[in-house]
C-alpha positions as CSV (number, residue, x, y, z in Angstrom):
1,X,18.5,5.1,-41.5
2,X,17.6,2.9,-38.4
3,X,14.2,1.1,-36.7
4,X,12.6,4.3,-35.4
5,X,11.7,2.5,-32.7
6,X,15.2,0.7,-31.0
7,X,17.9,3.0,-30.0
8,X,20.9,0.5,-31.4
9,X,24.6,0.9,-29.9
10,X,27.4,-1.1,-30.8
11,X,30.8,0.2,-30.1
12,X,34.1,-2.1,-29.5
13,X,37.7,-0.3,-28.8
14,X,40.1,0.5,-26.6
15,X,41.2,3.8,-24.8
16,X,43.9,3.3,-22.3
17,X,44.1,0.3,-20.7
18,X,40.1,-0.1,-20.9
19,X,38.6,-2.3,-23.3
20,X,34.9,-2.1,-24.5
21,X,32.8,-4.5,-26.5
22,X,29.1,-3.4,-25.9
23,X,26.4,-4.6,-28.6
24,X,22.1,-3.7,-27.7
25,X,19.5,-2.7,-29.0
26,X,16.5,-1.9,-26.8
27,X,12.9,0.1,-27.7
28,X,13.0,3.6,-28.2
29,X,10.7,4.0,-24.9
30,X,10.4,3.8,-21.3
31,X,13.6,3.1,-19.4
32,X,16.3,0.9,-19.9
33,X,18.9,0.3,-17.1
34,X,22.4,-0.1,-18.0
35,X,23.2,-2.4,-15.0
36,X,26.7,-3.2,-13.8
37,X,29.5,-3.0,-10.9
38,X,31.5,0.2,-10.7
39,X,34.2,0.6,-13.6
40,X,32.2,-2.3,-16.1
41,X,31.7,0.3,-18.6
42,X,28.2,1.9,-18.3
43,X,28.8,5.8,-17.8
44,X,31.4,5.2,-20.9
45,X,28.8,3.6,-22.6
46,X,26.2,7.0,-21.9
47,X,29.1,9.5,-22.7
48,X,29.6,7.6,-26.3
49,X,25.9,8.1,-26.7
50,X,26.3,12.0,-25.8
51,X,28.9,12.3,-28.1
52,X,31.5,13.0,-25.1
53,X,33.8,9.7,-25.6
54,X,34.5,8.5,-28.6
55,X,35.1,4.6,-29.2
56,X,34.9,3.6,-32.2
57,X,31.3,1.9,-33.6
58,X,27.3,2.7,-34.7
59,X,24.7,4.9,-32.6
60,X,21.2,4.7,-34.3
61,X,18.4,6.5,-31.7
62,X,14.8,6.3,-33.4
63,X,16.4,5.9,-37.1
64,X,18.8,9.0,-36.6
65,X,22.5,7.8,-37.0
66,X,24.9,9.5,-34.4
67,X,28.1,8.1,-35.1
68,X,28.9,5.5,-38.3
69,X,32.6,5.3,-38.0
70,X,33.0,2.8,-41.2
71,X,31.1,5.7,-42.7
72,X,33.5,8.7,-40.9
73,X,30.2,9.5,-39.9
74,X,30.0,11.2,-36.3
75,X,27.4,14.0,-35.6
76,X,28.5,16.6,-32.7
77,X,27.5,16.9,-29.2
78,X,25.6,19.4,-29.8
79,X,23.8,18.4,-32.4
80,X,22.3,15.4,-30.3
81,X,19.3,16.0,-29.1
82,X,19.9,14.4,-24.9
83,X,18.9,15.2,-21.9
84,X,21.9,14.4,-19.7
85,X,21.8,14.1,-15.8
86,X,25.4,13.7,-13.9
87,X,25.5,12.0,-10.6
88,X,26.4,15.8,-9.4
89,X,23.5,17.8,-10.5
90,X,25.7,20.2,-12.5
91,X,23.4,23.0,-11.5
92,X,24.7,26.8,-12.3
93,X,25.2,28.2,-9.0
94,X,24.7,32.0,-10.4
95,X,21.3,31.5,-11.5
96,X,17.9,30.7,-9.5
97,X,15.8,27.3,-10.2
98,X,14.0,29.5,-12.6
99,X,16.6,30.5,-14.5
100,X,18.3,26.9,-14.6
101,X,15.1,25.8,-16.1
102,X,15.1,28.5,-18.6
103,X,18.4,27.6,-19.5
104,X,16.9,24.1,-20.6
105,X,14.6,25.7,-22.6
106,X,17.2,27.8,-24.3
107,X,19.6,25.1,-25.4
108,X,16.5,23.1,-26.6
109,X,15.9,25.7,-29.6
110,X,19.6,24.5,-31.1
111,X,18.4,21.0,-31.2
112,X,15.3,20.6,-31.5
113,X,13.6,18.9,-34.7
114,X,10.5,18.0,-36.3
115,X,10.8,14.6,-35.9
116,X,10.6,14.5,-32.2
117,X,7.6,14.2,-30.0
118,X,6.2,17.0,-27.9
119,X,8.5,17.8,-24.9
120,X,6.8,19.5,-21.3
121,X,6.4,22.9,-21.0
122,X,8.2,24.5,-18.0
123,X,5.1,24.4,-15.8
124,X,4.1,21.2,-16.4
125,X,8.1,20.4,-15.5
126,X,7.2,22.6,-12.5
127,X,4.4,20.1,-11.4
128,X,5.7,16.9,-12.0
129,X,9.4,17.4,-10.0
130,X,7.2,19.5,-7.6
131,X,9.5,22.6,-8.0
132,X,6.9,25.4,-7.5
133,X,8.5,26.5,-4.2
134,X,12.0,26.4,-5.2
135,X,11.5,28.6,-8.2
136,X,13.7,31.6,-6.8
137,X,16.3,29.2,-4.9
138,X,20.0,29.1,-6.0
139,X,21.5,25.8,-6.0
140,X,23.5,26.7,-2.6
141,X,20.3,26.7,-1.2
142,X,18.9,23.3,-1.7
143,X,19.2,20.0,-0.4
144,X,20.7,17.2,-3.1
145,X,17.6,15.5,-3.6
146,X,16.0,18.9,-4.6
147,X,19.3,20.0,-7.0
148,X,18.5,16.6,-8.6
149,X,14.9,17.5,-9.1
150,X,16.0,20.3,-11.3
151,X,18.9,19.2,-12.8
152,X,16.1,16.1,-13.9
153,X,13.6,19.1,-15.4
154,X,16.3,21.1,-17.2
155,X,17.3,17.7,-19.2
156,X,14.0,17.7,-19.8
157,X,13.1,21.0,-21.1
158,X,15.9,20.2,-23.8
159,X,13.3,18.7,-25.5
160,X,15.4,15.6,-25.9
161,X,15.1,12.2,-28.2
162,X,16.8,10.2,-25.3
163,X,17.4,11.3,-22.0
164,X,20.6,9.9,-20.2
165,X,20.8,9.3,-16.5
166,X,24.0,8.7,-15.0
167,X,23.5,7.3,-11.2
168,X,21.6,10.2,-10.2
169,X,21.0,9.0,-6.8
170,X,24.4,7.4,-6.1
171,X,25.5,9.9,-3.2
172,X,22.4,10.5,-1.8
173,X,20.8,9.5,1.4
174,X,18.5,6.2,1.8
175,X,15.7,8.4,2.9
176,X,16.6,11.5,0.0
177,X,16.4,8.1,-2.7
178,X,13.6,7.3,-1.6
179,X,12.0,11.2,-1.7
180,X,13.1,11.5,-5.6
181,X,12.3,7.8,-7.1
182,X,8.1,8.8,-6.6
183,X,9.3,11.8,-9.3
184,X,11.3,9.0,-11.7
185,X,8.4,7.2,-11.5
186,X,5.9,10.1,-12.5
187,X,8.2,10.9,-15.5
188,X,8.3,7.2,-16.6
189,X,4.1,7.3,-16.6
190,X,3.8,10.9,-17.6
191,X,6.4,11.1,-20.6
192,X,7.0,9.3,-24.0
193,X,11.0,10.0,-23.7
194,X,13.2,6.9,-23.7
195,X,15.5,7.0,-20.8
196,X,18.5,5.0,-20.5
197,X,19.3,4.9,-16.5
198,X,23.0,4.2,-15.5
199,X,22.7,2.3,-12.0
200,X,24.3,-0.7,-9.8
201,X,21.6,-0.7,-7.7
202,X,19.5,-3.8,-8.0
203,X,16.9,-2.4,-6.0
204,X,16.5,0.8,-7.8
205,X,16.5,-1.0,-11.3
206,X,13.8,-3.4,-10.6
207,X,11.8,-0.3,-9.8
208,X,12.2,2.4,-12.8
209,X,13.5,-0.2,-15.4
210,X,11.3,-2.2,-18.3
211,X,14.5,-3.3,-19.6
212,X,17.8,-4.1,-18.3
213,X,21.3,-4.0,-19.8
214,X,23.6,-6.2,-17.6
215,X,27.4,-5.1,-18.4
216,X,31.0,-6.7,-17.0
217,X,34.3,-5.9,-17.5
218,X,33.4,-3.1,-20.9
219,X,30.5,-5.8,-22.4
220,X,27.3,-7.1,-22.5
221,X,26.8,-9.8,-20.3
222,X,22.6,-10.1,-20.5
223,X,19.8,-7.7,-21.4
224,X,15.9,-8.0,-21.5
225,X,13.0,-7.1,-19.9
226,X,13.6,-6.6,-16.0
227,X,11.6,-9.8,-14.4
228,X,13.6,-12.0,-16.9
229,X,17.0,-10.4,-16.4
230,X,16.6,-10.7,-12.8
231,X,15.7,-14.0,-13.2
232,X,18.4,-15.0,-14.9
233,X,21.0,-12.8,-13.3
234,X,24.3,-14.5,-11.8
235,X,25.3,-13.4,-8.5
236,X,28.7,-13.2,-9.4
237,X,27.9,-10.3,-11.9
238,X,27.4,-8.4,-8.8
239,X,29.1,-6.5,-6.4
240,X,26.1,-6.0,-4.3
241,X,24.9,-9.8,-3.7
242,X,21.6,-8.4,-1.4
243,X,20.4,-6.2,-4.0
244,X,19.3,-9.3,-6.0
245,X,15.8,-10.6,-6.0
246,X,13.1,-11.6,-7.8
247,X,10.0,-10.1,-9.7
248,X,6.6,-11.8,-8.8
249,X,3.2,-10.7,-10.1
250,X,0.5,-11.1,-7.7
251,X,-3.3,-10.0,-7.0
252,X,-4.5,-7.6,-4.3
253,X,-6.9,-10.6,-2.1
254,X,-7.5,-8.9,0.7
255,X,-7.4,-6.1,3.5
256,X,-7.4,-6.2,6.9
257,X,-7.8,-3.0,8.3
258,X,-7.4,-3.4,11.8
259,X,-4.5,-5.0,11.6
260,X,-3.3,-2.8,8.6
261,X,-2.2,-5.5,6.4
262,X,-3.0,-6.3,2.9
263,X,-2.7,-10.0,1.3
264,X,-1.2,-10.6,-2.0
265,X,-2.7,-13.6,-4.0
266,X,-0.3,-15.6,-6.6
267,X,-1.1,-19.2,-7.9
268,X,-2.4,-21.0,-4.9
269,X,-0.3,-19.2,-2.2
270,X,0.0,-15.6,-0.8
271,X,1.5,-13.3,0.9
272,X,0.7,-10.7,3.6
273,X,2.6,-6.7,3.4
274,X,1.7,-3.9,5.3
275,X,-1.6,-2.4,4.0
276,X,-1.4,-1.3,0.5
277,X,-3.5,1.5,-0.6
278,X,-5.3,0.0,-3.6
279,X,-8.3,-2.2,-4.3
280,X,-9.0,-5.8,-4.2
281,X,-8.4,-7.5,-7.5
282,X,-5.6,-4.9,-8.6
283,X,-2.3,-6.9,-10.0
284,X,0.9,-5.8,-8.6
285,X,4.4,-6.5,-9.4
286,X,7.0,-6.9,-6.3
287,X,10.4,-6.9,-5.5
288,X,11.4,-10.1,-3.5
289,X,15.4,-9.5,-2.5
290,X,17.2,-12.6,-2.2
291,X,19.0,-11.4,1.2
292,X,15.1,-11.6,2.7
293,X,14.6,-15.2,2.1
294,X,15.1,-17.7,4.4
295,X,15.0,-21.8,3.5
296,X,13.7,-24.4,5.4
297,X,12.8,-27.9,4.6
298,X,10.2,-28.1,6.7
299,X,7.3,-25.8,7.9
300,X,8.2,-23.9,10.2
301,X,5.7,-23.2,13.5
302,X,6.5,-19.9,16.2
303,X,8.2,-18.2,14.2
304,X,7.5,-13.9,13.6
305,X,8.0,-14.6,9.4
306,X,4.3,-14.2,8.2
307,X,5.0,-15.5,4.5
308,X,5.9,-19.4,4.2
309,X,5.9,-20.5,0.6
310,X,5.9,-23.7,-0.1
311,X,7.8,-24.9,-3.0
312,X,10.9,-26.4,-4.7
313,X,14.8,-26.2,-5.0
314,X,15.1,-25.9,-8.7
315,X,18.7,-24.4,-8.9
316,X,22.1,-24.2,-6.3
317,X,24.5,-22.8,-7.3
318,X,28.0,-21.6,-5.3
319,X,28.4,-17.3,-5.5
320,X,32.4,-17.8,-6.0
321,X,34.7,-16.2,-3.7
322,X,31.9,-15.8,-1.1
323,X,30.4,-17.8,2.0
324,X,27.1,-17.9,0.1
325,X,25.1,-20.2,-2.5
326,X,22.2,-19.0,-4.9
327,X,18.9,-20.9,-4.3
328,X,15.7,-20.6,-6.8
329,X,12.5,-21.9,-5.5
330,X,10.0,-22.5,-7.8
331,X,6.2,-21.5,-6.1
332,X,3.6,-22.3,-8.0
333,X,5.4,-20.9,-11.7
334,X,6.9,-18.0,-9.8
335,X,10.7,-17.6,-9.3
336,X,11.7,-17.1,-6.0
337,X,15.5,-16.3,-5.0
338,X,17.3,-16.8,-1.8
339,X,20.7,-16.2,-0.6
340,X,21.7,-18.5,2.3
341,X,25.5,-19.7,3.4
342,X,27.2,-22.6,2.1
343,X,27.6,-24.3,5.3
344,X,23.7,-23.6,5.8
345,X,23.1,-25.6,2.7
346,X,25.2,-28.6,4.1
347,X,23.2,-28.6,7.0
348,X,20.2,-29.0,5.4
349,X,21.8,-31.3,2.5
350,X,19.9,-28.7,-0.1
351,X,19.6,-30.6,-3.7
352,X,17.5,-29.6,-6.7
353,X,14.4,-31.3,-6.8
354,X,13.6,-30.9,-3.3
355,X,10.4,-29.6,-1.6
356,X,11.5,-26.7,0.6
357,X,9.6,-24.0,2.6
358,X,10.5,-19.9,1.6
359,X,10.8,-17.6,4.3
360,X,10.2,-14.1,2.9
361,X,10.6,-11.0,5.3
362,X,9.8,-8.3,2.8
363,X,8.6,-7.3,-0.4
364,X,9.0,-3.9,-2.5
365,X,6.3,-2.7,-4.6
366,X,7.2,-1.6,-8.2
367,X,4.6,1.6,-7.3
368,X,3.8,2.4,-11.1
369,X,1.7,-1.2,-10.6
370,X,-0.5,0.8,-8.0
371,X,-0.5,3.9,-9.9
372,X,-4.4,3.2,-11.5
373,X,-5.6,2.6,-8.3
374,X,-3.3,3.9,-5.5
């Protein structure tokens, strides 16, 4: 038997013309991100874990061994106790949002064991997708965001171990992404179920995610908690240069009401956002994408950027096959990433060691950092 706390995967084949060597382990709780660009391996990764695919390796969720294949050990899909969410909702079209849910509840009884931990009922499901007034819907009649609500509380009401997500908002409007991460967030606070979250969406992942699993070309290429693994992060592992950033824990200074802003104290500098709903003193974690920084290398006067952050050039580095070079600033012990061109860099003969001003447009709250006091 495993660590009944680590969900362990390690699985190395080939099917086809695709190759995969993929080695983690990560705790058996809150959610993991399997991070990547498109054909790197992740939903093969998740469909392994379901039991769907079948490379060969070792599965271990919370001690319980899913597939040994030295051992010709390999327990059936059914058998695993998942929650799995496609980036199509999967919904059956015959039956009402009721009677999707009950389905949930109904496959749950074949899997369900002892050594799990209590799963939602169907009205607390109800309440925390906000589902109360969809209840005699069919699937025809909903939006996508709302058939991924449900499809999200019938994984649920399987009463699984682990619950897989595989790019459930990938199709979906800005503005429909945006209505459903507040609900992803909810389950992450509300519920003891580890989820492992399939996305290539930096943004997205720097939100949900306490962990990170960064794959390329079928293997692991870095994994660890999300500030570091962001840190760390090469921009050539992405597709999707602007989705990278930068975690930075701050303090809630002060408000300023009439002009609706809020400043955010870290070290000896700070930054203003538009007023956050929270109180003074509260410590927040935000999202700084590199695509909204700006470098200079001197202070900059008359300019609309509120946040100037003084601080220093401590890497450059060339994103191959691009027009664009990776600059980390240190300010004051945080990590601050920018994304500026090459011949930009020339211009202002950039080198590590040098003290340089950060121009930052715009942060993203991580909201469950607001959630005690929002």
């Amino acid at each position: 038997m495993g660590n009944h706390s680590e969900i362990d995967v390690s699985l190395a084949g080939r099917i086809g013309a695709f190759e995969l060597n993929c080695n983690f382990t990560v705790p058996a709780n809150g959610v993991t991100a399997l991070l990547g660009p498109s054909g790197c391996g992740k939903t093969t990764v998740l469909r392994c874990i379901a039991g769907l695919e079948g490379y060969p390796g070792r599965i271990s969720v919370r001690g319980n061994i899913w597939q040994d294949s030295e051992a010709s050990s390999h327990m059936p899909t059914h058998k695993r106790s998942v929650g799995y969410v496609f980036q199509e909702a999967s919904l059956f079209p015959h039956l009402s949002v009721r009677d999707n849910l009950l389905f949930g509840t109904l496959f749950s009884r074949r899997k369900l064991t002892n050594e799990e931990e209590k799963s939602p009922s169907i009205p607390e499901v109800i309440s925390l997708f906000g589902l109360k007034n969809l209840l005699e819907r069919f699937p025809t009649a909903l939006s996508g965001g709302e058939r991924q609500r449900v499809a999200m509380g019938r994984a649920l009401l399987a009463h699984p171990a682990l619950l897989l997500m595989d790019e459930p908002l990938s199709g979906l409007d800005q503005q429909t992404k945006d209505d459903i991460l507040p609900y992803l967030d909810r389950l992450h606070q509300t519920l003891k179920v580890p989820m492992l979250y399939v996305s290539h969406d930096m943004a997205e992942v720097a939100r949900i995610a306490d962990q990170v699993v960064m794959m390329a070309n079928g293997r692991v290429v870095n994994q660890g908690p999300t500030a570091e693994v962001l840190e760390r992060l090469n921009f050539n592992d992405i597709a999707d240069h602007g989705n990278i950033g930068a975690i930075i824990e701050a303090t809630i200074n002060t408000h300023d009401k009439t002009m609706h802003m809020t400043e955010l104290k870290f070290g000896s500098q700070s930054i203003s956002v538009p007023y956050v709903n929270a109180a003074t003193g509260t410590e927040v974690r935000v999202l700084v994408k590199s695509s909204d920084v700006s470098l200079a290398t001197e202070r900059p006067e008359h300019i609309s950027i509120r946040n100037v952050l003084s601080g220093k050039l401590i890497a450059l580095e060339v994103i191959e096959g691009t027009a664009f070079v990776d600059a980390v600033i240190d300010v004051d012990g945080e990590k601050i990433r920018a994304q500026i061109t090459r011949s930009a860099a020339n211009d202002l003969s950039l080198a590590t060691g040098q003290a340089v001003y950060a121009l930052v447009k715009s942060v993203t709250f991580d909201p469950r950092s607001l959630s005690a006091s929002g």
